[in-house]
BATI-542303 format. One record per residue (C-alpha): residue in three letters; residue number from 1; x, y, z. Coordinates in steps of 0.2 Angstrom, whole numbers. Example, Ala and Ser with C-alpha at 12.3 -4.5 7.8 and 13.67 -1.06 7.14 Angstrom:
// BATI-542303
ALA, 1, 62, -22, 39 $
SER, 2, 68, -5, 36 $
END
This chain:
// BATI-542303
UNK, 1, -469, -319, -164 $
UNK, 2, -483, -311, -155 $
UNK, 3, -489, -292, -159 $
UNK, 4, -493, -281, -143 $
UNK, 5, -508, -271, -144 $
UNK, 6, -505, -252, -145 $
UNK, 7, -508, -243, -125 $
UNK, 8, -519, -229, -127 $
UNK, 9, -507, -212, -123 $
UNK, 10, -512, -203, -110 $
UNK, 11, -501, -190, -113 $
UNK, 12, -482, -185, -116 $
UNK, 13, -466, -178, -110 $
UNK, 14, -463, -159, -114 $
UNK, 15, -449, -145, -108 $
UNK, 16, -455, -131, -100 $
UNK, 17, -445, -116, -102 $
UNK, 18, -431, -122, -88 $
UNK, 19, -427, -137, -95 $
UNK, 20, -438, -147, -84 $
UNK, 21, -448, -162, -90 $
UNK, 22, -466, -161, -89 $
UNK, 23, -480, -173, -92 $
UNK, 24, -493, -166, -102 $
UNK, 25, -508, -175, -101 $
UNK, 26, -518, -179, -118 $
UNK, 27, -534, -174, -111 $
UNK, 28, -531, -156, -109 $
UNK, 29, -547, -150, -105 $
UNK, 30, -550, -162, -90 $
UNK, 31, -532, -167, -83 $
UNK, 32, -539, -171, -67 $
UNK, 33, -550, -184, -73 $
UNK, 34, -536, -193, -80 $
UNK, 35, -529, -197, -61 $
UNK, 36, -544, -203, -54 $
UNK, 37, -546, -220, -48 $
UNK, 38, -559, -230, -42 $
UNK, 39, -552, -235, -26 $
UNK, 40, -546, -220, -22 $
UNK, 41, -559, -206, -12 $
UNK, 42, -558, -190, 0 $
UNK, 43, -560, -194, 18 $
UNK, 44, -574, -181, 25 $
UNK, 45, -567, -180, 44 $
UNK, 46, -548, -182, 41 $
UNK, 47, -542, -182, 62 $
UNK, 48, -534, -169, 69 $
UNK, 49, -513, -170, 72 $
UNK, 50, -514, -170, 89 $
UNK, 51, -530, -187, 87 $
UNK, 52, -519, -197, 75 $
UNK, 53, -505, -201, 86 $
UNK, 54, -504, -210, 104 $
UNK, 55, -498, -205, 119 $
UNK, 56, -481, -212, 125 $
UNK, 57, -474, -209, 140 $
UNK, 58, -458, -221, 141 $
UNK, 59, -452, -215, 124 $
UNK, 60, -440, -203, 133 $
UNK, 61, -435, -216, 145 $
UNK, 62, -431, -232, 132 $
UNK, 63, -427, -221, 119 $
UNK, 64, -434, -220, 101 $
UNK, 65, -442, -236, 92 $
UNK, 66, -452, -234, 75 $
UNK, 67, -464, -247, 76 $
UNK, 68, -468, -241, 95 $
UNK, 69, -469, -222, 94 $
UNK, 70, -480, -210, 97 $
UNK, 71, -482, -193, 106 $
UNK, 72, -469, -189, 119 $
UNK, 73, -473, -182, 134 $
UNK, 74, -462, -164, 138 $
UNK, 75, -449, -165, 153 $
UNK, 76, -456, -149, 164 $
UNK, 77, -446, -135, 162 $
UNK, 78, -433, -130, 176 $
UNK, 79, -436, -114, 185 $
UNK, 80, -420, -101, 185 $
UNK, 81, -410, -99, 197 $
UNK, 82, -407, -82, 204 $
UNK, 83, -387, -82, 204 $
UNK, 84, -388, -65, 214 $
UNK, 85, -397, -74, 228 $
UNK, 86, -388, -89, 227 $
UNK, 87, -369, -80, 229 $
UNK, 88, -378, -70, 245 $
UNK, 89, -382, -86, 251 $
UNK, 90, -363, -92, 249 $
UNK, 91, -359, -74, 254 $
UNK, 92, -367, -77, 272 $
UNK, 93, -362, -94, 275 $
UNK, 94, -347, -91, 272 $
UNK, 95, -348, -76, 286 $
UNK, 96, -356, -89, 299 $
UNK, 97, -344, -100, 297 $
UNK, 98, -328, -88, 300 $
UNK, 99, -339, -80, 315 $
UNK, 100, -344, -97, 323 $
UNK, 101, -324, -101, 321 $
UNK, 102, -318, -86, 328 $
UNK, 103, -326, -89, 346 $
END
């Protein structure tokens, strides 16, 4: 039979006054500390959103891919039609062609 060495605690499992589990670390004066890692560091110059991601222009045509994605490029915005203008226009041509059919 073989024995297991005891694993140092880093800390344990308490309630806080909702009922939640929280894990209390057993260094209390220095939690952070007790998440570091040695492979782990802070990037100085993180990139900006808009840096990070490529530009894609077919993404709107072919449709969406995960493994090709990237920033989509904005269809550009219609102009409004001006109904008002648009049922004089029907107004008149509809006047021309009832004059041009009555001569």
């Amino acid at each position: 039979m073989t024995t297991r060495k005891p694993t140092p605690r880093t800390g344990r499992v308490r309630f806080d006054d909702r009922g939640n589990a929280v894990w209390e670390t057993a260094t209390a004066q220095d939690p952070l500390r007790a998440l570091e890692h040695p492979a782990l560091s802070l990037a100085a110059d993180a990139p900006t959103p808009g840096e990070a991601v490529k530009p894609n222009p077919h993404g709107t045509l072919k449709g969406y891919d995960p493994y090709d994605s990237g920033k989509l490029d904005r269809k550009p915005r219609q102009r409004k039609k001006d109904l008002r203008k648009l049922g004089e226009w029907i107004a008149l041509r509809k006047q021309a062609k009832s004059g041009s059919t009555e001569d």
